[in-house]
Every structure is written in C-alpha cells, then in structure tokens.
C-alpha positions in Angstrom: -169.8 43.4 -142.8 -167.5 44.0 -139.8 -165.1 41.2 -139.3 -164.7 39.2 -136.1 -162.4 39.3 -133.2 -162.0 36.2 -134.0 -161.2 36.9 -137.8 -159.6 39.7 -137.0 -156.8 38.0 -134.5 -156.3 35.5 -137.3 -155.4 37.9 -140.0 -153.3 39.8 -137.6 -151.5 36.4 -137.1 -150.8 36.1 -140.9 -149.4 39.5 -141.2 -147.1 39.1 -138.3 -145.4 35.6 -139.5 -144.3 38.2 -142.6 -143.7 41.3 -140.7 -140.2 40.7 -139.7 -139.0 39.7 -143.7 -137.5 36.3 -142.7 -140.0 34.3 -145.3 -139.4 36.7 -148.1 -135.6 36.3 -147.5 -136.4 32.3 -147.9 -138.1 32.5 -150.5 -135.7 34.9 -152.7 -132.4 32.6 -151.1 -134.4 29.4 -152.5 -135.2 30.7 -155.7 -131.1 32.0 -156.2 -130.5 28.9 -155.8 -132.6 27.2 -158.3 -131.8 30.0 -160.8 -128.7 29.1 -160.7 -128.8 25.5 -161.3 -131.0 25.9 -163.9 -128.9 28.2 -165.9 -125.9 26.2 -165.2 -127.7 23.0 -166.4 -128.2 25.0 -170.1 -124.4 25.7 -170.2 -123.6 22.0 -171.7 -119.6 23.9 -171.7 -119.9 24.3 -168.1 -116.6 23.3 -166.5 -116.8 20.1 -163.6 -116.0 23.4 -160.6 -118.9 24.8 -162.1 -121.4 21.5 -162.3 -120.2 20.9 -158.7 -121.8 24.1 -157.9 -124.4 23.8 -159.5 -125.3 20.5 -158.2 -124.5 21.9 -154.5 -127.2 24.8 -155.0 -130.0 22.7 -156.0 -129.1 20.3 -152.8 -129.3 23.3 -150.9 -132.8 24.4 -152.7 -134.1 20.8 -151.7 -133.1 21.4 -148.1 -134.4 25.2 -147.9 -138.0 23.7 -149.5 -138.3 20.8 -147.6 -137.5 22.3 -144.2 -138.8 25.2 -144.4 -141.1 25.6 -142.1 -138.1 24.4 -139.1 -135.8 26.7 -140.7 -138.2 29.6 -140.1 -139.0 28.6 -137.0 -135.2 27.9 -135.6 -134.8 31.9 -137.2 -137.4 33.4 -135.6 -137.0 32.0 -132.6 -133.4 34.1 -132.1 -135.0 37.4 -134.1 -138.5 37.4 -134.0 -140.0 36.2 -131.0 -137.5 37.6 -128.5 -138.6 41.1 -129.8 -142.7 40.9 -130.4 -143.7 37.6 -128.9 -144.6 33.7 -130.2 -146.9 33.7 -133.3 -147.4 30.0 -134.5 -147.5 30.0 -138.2 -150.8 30.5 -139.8 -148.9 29.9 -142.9 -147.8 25.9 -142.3 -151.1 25.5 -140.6 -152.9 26.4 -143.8 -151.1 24.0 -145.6 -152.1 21.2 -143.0 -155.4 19.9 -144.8 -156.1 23.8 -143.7 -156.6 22.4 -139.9 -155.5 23.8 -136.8 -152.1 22.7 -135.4 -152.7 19.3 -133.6 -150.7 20.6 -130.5 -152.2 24.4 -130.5 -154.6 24.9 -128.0 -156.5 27.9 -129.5 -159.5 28.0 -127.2 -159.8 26.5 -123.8 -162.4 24.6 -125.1 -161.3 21.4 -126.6 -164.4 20.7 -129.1 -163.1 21.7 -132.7 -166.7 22.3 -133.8 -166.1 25.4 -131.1 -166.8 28.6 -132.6 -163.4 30.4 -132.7 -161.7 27.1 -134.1 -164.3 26.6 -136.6 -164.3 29.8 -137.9 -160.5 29.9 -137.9 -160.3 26.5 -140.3 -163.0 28.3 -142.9 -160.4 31.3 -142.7 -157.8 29.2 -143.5 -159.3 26.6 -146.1 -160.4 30.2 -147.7 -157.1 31.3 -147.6 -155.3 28.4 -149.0 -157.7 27.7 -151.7 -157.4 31.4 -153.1 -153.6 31.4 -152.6 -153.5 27.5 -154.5 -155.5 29.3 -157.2 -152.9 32.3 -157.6 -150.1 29.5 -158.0 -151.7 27.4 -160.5 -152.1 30.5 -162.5 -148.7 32.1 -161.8 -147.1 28.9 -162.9 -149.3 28.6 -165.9 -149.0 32.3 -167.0 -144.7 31.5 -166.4 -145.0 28.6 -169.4 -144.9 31.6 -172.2 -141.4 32.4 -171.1 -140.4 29.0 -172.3 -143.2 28.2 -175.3 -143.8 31.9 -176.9 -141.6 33.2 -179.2 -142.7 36.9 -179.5 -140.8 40.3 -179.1 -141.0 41.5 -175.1 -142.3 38.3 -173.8 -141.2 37.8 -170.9 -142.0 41.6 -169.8 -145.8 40.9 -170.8 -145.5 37.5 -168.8 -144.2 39.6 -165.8 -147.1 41.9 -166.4 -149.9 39.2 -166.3 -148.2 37.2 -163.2 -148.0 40.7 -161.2 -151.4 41.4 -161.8 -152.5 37.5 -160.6 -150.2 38.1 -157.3 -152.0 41.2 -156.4 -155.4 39.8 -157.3 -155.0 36.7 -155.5 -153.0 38.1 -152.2 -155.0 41.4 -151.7 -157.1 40.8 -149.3 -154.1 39.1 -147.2 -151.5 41.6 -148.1 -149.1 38.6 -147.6 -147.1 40.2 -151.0 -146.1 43.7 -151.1 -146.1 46.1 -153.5 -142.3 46.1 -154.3 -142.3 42.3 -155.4 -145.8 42.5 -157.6 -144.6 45.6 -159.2 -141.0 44.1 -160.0 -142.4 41.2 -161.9 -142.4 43.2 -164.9 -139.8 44.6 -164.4 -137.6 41.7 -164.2 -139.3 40.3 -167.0 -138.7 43.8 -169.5 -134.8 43.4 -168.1 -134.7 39.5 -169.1 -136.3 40.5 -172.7 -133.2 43.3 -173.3 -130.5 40.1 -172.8 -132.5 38.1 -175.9 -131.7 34.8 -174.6 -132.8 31.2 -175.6 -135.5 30.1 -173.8 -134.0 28.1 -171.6 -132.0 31.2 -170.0 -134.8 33.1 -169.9 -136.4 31.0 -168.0 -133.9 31.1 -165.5 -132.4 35.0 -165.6 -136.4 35.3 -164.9 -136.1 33.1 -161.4 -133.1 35.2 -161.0 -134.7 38.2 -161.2 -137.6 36.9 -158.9 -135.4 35.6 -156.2 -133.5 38.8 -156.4 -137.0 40.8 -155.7 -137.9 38.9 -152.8 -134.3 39.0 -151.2 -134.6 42.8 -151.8 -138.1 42.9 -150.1 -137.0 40.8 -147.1 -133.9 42.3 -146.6 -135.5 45.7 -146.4 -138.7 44.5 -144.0 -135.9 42.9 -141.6 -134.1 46.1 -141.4 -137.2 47.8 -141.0 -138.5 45.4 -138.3 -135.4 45.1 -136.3 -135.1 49.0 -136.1 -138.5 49.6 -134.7 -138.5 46.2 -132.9 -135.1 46.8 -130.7 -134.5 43.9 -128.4 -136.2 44.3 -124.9 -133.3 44.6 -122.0 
C-alpha cells in the first residue's frame, strides 16, 4: 500500500529531528556519564577527588535526561534550524500520551478528529508502542551481563540487543547501522577485559555511549558540510 502525504511528511519529520546527529551526541554524552558513575560506584578504593566526580557525572546525567528535550531544542535552534528550517520534534510529541503538541497547529482546521491529525496520532501511538516494546526487550536482554556467568557473554548479549534495535527501529531508520552493528562489538571487547559483573555492566554503557558519540559526531559533520549556513 502506498503511504500518505500525510504519512509520508510525518516520517520525513522523524528523520530530520536525527539528521543533523545532535540526539545521538545526547544520548552517547548521557550514557558516558552514567558509565562512569557506575564504574566508579564498584571501585569501593575510590579516592574522595574521584567520588566527587563521580557524584558530579551522574548530576550531570540527571540534568541531560530530564531536560532533554530543551537541551535539543536550545542546540538546534543555533545549528539546525538556521540551516534546513524548524522541525518540531516528532520524537517528544510521541512521548506526550502520543498526542499532537498542544500549541502545534498542524492543519488549519482545529477539530483533532481531522484527518491529517488523526492519522498523525495513530502514526505516532504506532511508533511509540513498537519503540516501548524494543526498550523493554533491550533492557531485559542487558540483565545477562549482570546474572549469566558464561564464557563470551556479554558479546552474545550485544548480539541479541543489536538484532532487537534493528527489528524494532527498521521501519523508522531512527538507529543506524553503525550503532546496531557495534553492539556486539562492544560487548566481544567487554568479554576480552574478564571483569566482575558489576564492571561489565558498566565498560558495556561505556562502550554504548562511545558508539552513539561516534555516530553523532560523524552525522553532525556530515550534516554541517552539506548543510553550509545560508548568507
């Protein structure tokens, strides 16, 4: 079946809030972060300089997560939007009881039984019921780090989450390739430092937030090369 204008302006949307790199820097800078602190809470030796830091890193986690979605915004308003134009964020708007924004006016008409807005909401209460699925599995599939005790664990947990992340974010393509196939990855690289599980658990957040720092870093440079700003 051919897609909509309607669907198809709405998935265009999605792609764009990720075009530019700016959440996948987020998300890799947040999960540093928490790698960090969780490593540094397993070191019981850990020097006060070092507890200090580690108690400043998860502060600054907390603030990354819980403004996250202003923290985008304040970026891409001085990178993004002065080059390609205002998107609003499909992604926070999901999130929102999977409503449209209170104070965005997507059709002139007003009625939210209105076609376009009513097939925008079953987009997005799609979207963010397949995407809540793919994190309730990722983080269940992540709990073998910690409980199984078997030779190359953590590269066959990095195995099974990769293959969840591309099932569950295909058809949105809001994950690329270079994350989903550096889960295992990370996870063979963790398995070579035989840690407790404890460090494994967090050399393997490490190893995430490294990925998606990569990934961002590399989609920004792309972006801002073919996105020059306009004189």
């Amino acid at each position: 079946m051919t897609s909509s204008p309607v669907s198809l302006a709405e998935t265009r949307s999605w792609h764009y809030w990720f075009a530019d790199g700016l959440p996948q820097l987020l998300i890799g800078v947040s999960a540093l972060l928490f790698g960090f602190y969780f490593l540094s809470t397993g070191a019981p030796s850990a020097s006060t300089a070092a507890s200090i830091l580690a108690l400043v890193a998860f502060l600054i986690y907390l603030l990354l997560i819980v403004r996250a979605a202003q923290i985008l915004e304040w970026l891409k308003a001085r990178i993004t939007y002065p080059r390609t134009g205002y998107a609003a964020s499909p992604y926070f708007a999901a999130r929102d009881s999977s409503a449209c924004s209170p104070g965005l006016n997507l059709t002139p008409v007003q009625d939210s039984n209105a076609p376009a807005i009513a097939e925008i909401k079953r987009a997005r209460e799609a979207r963010s019921i397949r995407l809540s699925r793919t994190y309730f599995l990722l983080a269940l599939v992540s709990l073998a780090i910690w409980f199984v005790h078997i030779p190359w664990i953590c590269a066959l947990t990095g195995l099974v989450m990769g293959l969840i992340l591309w099932i569950g974010t295909r058809a949105d393509k809001s994950v690329p390739p270079l994350v989903i196939l550096g889960f295992p990855v990370v996870g063979f690289c963790v398995d070579t430092l035989q840690s407790d599980p404890h460090a494994r658990v967090g050399y393997f957040i490490l190893g995430v937030g490294f990925l998606f720092l990569v990934e961002g870093l590399i989609s920004l440079l792309l972006y801002l090369c073919r996105n020059p700003v306009a004189q």
